[in-house]
MDAnalysis code that builds the backbone (N, CA, C; Angstrom):
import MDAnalysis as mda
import numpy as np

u = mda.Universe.empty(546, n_residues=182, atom_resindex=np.repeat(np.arange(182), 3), trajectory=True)
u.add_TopologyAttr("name", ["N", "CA", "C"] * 182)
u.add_TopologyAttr("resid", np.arange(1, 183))
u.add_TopologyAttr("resname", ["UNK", "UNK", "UNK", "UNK", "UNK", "UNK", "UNK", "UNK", "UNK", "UNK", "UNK", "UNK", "UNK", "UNK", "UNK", "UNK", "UNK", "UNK", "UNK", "UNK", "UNK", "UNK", "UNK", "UNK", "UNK", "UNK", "UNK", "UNK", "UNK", "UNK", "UNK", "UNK", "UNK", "UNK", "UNK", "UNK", "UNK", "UNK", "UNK", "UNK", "UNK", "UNK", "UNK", "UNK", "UNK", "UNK", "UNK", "UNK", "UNK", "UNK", "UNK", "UNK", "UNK", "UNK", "UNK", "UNK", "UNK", "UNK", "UNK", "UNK", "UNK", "UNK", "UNK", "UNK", "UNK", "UNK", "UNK", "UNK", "UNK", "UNK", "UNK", "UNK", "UNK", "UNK", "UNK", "UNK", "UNK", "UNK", "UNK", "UNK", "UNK", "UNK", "UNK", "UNK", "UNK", "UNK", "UNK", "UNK", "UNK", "UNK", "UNK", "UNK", "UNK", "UNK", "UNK", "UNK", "UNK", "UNK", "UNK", "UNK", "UNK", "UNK", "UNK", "UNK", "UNK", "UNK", "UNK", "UNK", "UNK", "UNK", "UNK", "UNK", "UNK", "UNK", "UNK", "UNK", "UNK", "UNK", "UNK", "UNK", "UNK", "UNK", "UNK", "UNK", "UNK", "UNK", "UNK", "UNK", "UNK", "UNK", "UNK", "UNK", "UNK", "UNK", "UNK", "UNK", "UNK", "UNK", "UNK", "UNK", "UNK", "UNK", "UNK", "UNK", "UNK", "UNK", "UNK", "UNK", "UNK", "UNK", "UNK", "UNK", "UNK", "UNK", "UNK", "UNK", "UNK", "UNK", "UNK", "UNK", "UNK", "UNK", "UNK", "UNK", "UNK", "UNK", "UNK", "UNK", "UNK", "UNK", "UNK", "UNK", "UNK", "UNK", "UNK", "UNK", "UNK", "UNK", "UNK", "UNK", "UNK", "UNK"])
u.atoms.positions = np.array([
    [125.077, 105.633, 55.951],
    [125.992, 105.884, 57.034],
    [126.008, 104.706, 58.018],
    [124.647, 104.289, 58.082],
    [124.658, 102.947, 59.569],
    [125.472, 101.916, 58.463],
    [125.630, 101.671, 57.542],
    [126.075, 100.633, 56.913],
    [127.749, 100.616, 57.120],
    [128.171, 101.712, 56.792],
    [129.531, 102.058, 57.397],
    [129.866, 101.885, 58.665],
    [129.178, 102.410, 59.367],
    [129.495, 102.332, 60.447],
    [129.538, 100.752, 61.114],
    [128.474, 99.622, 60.592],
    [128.332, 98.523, 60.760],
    [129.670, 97.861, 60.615],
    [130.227, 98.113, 59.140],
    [131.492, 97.338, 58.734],
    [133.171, 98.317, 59.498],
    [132.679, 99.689, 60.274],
    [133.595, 99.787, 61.080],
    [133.831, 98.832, 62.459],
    [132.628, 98.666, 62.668],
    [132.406, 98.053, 63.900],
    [133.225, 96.305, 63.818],
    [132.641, 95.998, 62.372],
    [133.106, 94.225, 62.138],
    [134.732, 94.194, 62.593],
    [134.783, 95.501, 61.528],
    [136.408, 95.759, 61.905],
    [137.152, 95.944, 63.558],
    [136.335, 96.606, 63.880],
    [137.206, 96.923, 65.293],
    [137.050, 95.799, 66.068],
    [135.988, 94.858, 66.260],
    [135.825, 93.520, 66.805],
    [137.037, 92.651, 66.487],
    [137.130, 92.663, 65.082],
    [138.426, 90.961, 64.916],
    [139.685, 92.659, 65.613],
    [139.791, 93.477, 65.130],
    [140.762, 94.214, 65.779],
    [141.235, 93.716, 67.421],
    [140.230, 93.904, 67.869],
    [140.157, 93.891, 69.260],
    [141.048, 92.211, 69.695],
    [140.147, 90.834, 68.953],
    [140.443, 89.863, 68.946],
    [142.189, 89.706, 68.657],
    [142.251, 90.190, 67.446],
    [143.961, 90.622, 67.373],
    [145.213, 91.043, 68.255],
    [144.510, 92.087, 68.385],
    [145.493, 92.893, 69.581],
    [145.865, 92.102, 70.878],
    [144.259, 91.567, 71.757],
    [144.593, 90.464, 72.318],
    [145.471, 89.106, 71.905],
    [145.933, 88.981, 71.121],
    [146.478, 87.691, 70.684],
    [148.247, 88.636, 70.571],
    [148.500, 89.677, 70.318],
    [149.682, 90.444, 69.961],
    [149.723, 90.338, 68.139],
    [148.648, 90.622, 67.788],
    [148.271, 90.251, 66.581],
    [148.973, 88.619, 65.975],
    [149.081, 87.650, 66.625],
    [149.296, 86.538, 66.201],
    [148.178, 85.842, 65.398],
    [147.060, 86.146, 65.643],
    [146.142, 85.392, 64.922],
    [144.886, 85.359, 65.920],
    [143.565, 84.963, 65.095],
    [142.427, 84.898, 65.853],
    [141.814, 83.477, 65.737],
    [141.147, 82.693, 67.027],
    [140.528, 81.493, 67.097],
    [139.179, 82.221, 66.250],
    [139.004, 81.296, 65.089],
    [137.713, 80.862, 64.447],
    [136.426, 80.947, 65.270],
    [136.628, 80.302, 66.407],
    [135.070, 80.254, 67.058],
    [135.018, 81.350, 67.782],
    [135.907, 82.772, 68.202],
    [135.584, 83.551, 68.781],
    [135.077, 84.541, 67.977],
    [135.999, 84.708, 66.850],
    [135.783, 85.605, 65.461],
    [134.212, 85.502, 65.276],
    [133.505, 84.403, 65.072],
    [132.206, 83.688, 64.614],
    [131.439, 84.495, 65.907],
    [131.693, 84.081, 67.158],
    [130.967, 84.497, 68.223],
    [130.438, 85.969, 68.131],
    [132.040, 86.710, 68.107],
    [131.727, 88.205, 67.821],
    [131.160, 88.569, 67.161],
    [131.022, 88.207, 65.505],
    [130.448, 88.660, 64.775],
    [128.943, 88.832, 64.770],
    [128.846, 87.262, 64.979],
    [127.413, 86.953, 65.174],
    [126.735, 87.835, 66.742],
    [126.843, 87.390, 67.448],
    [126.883, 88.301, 68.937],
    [125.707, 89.566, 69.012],
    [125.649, 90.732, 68.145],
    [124.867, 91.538, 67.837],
    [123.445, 91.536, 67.408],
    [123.614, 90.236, 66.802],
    [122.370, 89.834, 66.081],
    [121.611, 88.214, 66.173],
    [121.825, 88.021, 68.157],
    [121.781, 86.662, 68.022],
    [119.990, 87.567, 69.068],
    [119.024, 86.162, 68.633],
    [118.437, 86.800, 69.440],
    [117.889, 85.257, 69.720],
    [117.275, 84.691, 71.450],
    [117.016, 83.613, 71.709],
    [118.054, 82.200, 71.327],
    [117.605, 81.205, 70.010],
    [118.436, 79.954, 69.792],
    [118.688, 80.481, 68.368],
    [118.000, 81.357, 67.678],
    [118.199, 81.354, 66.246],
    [119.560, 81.220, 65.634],
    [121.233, 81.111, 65.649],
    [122.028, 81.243, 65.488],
    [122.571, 80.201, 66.539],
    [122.781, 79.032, 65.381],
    [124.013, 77.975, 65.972],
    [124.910, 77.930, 65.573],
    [126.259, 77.672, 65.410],
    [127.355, 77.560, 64.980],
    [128.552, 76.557, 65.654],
    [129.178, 75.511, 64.626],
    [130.234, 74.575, 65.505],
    [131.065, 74.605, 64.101],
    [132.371, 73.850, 64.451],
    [133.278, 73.422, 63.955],
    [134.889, 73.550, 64.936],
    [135.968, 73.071, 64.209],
    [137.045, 72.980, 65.010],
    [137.961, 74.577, 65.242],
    [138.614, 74.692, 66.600],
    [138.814, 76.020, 67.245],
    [140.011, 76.062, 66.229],
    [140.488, 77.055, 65.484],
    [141.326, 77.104, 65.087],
    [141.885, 78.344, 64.777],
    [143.212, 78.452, 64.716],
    [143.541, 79.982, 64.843],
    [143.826, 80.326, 63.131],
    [143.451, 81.621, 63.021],
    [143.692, 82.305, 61.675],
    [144.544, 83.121, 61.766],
    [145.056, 83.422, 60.542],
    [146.325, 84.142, 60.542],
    [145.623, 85.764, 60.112],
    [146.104, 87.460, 61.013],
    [145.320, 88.187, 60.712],
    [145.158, 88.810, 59.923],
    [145.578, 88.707, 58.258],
    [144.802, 88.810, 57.334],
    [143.767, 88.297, 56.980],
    [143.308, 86.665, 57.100],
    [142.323, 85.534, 56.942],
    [141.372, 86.221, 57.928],
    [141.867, 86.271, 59.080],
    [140.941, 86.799, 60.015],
    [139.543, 87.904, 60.325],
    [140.854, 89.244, 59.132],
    [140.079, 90.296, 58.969],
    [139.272, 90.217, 57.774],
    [139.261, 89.618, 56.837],
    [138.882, 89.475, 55.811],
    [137.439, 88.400, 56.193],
    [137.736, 87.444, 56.970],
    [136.463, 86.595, 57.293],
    [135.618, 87.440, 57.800],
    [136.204, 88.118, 58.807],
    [135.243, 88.749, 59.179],
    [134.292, 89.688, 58.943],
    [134.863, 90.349, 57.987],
    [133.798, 91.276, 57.705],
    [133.247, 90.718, 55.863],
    [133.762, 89.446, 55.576],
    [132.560, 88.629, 55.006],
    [131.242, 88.275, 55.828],
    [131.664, 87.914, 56.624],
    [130.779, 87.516, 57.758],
    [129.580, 88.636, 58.259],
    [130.188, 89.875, 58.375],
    [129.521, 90.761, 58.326],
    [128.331, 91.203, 57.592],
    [129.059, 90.936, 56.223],
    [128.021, 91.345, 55.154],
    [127.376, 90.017, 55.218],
    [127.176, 88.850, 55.087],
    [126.568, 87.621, 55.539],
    [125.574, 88.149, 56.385],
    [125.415, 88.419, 57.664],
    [124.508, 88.581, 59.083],
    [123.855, 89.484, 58.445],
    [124.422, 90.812, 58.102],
    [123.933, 91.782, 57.859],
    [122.575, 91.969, 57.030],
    [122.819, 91.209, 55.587],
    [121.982, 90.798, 54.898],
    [121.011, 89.578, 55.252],
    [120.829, 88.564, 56.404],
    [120.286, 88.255, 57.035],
    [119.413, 88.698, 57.373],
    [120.020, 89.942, 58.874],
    [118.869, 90.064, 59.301],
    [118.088, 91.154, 58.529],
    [118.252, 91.852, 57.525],
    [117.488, 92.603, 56.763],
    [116.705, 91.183, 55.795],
    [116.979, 90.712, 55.367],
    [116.533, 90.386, 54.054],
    [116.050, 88.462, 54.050],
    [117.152, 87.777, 54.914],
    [116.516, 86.073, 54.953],
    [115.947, 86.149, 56.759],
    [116.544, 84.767, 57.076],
    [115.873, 84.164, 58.078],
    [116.168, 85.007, 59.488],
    [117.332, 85.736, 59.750],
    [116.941, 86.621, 60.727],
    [116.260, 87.536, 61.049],
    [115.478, 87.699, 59.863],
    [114.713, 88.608, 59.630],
    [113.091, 88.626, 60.490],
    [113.101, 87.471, 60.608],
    [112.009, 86.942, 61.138],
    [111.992, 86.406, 62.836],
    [111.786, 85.838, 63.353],
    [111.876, 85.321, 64.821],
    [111.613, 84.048, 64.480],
    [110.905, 83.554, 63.436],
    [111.474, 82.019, 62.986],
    [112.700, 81.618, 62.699],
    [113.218, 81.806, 62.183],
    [114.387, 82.130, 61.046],
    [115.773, 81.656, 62.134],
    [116.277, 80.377, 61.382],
    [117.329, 79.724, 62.091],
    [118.549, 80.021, 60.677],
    [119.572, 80.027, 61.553],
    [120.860, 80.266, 61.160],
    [121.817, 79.299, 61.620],
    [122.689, 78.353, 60.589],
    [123.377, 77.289, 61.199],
    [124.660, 77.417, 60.410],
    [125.610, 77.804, 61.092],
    [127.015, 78.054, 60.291],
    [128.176, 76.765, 60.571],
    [128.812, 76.233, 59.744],
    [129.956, 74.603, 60.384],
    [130.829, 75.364, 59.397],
    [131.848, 74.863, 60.061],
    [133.079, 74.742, 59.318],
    [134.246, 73.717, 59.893],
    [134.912, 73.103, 58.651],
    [135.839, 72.107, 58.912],
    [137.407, 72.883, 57.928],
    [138.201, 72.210, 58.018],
    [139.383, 72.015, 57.443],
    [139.735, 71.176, 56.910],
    [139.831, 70.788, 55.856],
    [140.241, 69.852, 54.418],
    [141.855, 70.256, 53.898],
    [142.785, 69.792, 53.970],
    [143.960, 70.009, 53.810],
    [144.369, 71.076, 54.228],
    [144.439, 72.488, 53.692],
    [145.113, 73.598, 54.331],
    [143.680, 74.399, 53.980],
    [142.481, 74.033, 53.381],
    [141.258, 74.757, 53.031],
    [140.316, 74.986, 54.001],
    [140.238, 75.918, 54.506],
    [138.838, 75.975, 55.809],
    [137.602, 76.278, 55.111],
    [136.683, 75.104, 54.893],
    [135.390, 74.997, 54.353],
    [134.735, 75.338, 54.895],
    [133.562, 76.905, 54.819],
    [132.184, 77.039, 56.239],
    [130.618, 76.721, 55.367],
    [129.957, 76.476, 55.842],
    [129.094, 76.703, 55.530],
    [127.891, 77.233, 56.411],
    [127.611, 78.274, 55.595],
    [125.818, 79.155, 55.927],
    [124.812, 78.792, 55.724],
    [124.093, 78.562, 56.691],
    [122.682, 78.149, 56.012],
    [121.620, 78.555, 57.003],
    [120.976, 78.957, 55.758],
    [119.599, 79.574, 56.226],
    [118.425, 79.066, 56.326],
    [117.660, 78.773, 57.359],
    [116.148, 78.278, 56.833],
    [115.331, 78.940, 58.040],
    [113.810, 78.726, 57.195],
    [112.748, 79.068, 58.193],
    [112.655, 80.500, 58.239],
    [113.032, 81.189, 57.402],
    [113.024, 82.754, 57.098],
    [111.838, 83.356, 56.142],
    [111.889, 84.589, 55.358],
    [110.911, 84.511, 54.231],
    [111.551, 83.796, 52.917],
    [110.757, 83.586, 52.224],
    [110.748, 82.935, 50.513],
    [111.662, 83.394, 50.182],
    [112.853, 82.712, 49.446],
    [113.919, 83.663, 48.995],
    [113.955, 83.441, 47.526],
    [114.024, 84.425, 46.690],
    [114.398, 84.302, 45.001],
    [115.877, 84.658, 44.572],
    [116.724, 84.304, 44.125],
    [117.717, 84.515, 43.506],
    [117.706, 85.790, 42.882],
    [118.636, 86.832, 43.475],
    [118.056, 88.068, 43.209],
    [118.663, 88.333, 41.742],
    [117.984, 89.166, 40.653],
    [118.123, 89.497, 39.077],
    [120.047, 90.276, 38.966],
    [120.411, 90.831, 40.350],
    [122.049, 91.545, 40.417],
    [122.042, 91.428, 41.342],
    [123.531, 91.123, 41.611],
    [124.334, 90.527, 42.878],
    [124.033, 91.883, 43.694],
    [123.803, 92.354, 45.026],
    [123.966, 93.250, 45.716],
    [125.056, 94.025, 46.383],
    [125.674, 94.743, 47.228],
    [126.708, 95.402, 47.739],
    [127.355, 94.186, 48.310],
    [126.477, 93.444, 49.240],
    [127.065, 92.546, 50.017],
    [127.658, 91.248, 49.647],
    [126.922, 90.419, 48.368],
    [127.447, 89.468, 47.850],
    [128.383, 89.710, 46.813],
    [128.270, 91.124, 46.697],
    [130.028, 91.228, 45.739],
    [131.159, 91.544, 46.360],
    [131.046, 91.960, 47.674],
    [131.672, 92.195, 48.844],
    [132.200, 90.809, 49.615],
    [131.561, 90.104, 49.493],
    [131.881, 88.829, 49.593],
    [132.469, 88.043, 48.912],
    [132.306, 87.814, 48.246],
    [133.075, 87.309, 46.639],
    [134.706, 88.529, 46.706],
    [134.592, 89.100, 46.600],
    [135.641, 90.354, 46.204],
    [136.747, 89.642, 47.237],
    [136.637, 89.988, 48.093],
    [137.284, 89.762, 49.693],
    [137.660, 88.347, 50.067],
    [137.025, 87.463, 49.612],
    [137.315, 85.423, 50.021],
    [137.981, 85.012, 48.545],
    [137.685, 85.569, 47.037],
    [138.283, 85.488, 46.146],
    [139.693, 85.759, 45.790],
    [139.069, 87.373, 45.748],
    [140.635, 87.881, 45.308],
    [141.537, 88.674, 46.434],
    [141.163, 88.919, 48.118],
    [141.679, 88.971, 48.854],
    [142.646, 87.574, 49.338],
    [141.607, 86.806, 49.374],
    [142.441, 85.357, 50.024],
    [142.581, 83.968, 48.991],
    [142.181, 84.252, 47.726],
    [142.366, 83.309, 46.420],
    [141.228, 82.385, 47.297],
    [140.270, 82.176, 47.353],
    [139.671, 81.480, 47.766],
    [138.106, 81.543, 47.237],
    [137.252, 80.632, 47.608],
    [135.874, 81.151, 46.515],
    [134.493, 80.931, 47.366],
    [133.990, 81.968, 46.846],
    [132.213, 81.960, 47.505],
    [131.551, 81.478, 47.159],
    [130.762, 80.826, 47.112],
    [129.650, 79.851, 46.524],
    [128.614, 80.393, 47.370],
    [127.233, 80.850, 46.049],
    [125.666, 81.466, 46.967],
    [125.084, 80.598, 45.998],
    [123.797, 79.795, 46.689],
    [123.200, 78.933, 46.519],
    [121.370, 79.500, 47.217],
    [120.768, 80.351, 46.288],
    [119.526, 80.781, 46.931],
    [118.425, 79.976, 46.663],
    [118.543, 78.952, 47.758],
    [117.305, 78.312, 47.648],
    [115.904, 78.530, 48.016],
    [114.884, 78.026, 48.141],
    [113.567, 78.969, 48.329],
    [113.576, 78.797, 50.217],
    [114.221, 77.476, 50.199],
    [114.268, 77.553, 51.599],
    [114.960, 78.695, 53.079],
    [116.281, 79.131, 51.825],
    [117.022, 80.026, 52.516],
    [118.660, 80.189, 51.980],
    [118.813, 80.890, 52.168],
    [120.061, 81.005, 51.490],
    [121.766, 79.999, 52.187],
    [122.260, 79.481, 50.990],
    [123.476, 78.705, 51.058],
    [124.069, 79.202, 50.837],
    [125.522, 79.455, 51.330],
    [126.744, 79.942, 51.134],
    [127.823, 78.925, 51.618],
    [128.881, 78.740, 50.755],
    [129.772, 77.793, 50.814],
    [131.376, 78.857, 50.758],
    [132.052, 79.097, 51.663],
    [133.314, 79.579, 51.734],
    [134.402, 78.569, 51.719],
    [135.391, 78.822, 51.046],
    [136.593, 77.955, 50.631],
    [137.873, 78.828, 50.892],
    [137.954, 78.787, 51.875],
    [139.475, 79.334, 51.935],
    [140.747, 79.350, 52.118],
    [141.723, 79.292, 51.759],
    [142.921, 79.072, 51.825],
    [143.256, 79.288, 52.925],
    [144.000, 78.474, 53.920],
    [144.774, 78.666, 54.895],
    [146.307, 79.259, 54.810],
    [146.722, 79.020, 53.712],
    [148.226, 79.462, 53.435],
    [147.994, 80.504, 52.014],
    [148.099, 81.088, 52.020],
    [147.800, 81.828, 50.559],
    [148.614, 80.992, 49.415],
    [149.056, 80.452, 49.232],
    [150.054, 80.085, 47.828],
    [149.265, 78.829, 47.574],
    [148.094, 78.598, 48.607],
    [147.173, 76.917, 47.892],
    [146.977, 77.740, 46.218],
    [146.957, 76.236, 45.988],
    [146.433, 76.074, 44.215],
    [144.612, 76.590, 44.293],
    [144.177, 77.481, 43.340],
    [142.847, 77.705, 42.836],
    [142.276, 76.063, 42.844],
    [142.845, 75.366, 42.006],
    [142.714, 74.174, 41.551],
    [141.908, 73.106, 42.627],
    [142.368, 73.219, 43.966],
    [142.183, 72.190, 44.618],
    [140.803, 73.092, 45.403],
    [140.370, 74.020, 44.963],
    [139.448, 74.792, 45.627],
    [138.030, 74.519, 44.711],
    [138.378, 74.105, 43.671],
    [137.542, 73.809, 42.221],
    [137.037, 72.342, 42.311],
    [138.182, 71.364, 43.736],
    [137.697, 69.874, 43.595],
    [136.513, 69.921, 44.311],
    [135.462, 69.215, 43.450],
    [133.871, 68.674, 44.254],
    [134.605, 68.338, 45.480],
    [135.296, 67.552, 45.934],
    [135.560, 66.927, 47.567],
    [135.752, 67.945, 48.292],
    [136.367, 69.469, 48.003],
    [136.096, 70.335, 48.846],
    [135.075, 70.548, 49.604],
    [133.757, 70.512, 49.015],
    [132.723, 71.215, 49.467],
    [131.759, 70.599, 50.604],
    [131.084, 71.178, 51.361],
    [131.008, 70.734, 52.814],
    [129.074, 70.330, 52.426],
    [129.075, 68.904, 52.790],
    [127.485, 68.729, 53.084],
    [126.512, 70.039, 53.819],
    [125.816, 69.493, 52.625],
    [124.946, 70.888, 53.870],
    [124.341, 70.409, 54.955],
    [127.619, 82.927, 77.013],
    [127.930, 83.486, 75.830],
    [126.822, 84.274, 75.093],
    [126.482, 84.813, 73.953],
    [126.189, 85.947, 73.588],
    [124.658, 85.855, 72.855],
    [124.252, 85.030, 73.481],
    [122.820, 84.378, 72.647],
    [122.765, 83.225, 71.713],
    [123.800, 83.070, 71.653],
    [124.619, 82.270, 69.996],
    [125.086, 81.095, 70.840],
    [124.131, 79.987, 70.304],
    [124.136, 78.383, 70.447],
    [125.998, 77.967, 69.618],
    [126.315, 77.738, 70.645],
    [127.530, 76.736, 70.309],
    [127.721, 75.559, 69.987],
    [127.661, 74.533, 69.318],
    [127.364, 73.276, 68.994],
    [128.685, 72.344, 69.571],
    [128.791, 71.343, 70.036],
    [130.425, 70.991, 70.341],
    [130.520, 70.164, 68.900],
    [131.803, 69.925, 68.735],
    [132.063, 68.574, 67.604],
    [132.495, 69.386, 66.735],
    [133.253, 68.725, 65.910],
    [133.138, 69.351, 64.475],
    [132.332, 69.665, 63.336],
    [132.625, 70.207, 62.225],
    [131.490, 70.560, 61.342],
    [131.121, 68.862, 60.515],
    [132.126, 68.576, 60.877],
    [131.856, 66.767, 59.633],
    [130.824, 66.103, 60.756],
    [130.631, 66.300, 61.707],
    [129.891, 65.708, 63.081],
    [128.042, 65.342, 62.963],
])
């Protein structure tokens, strides 16, 4: 039930963000703020890249990727801990908004034997909601996640598949200025 209720909540947040806008779209770094926001505790959770507005399908859909992201965090990697740093960037590469997650300083992480609720939830939703693709990368250090998403829905799969896509690796929540290429 708290799990539901969690991903009602993701929802009513970019909602909220929406409505304020006259549902035109939501800025990226507020979406990020909110989400994160709940589960920031001290510096553990930094996040930068460029302010940019999403259109509110992209919007709702990030977000409650994002959701299941934190969520599984703080149960399971580096928020889990009071060590445990969280550093999210994202840039824009043609019409593609590249983020990347990264985790370190959490517990030992193993590549789990089946994908869980949340990383198929993720995949499901940035894939075949927005043609766009998830990339999980569980290193022992902490978990990588690479989001690729289409800014216009009609981008080519294709250009989401090029290596040059992919990105080098208030509310408690460290804001970084600059962009994610920075």
């Amino acid at each position: 039930m708290q799990a539901v209720e969690g991903r009602i909540s993701a929802l009513a947040r970019v909602h909220t963000i929406l409505s304020l806008s006259s549902w035109q779209g939501a800025e990226i770094t507020k979406l990020v703020d909110e989400e994160l926001a709940p589960y920031a505790t001290g510096e553990q959770i930094a996040f930068s890249g460029s302010n940019i507005r999403l259109q509110p399908a992209t919007a709702q859909t990030l977000a409650m990727a994002l959701h299941e992201l934190v969520t599984n965090s703080a149960k399971y990697g580096a928020l889990s801990t009071l060590s445990g740093r969280l550093t999210i960037k994202w840039e824009v590469e043609g019409e593609i908004l590249q983020m990347l997650w990264e985790e370190r300083n959490g517990p030992l992480v193993e590549k789990p034997a089946s994908r869980g609720f949340g990383t198929r939830s993720v995949i499901a939703s940035i894939e075949s909601q927005l043609g766009g693709k998830a990339l999980f990368d569980w290193c022992s250090e902490g978990l990588i996640c690479r989001l690729l998403v289409p800014l216009m829905r009609q981008t080519a799969t294709s250009e989401l598949d090029d290596p040059q896509n992919e990105i080098a690796t208030s509310n408690g929540l460290k804001r970084v200025s600059g962009s994610a290429g920075s």
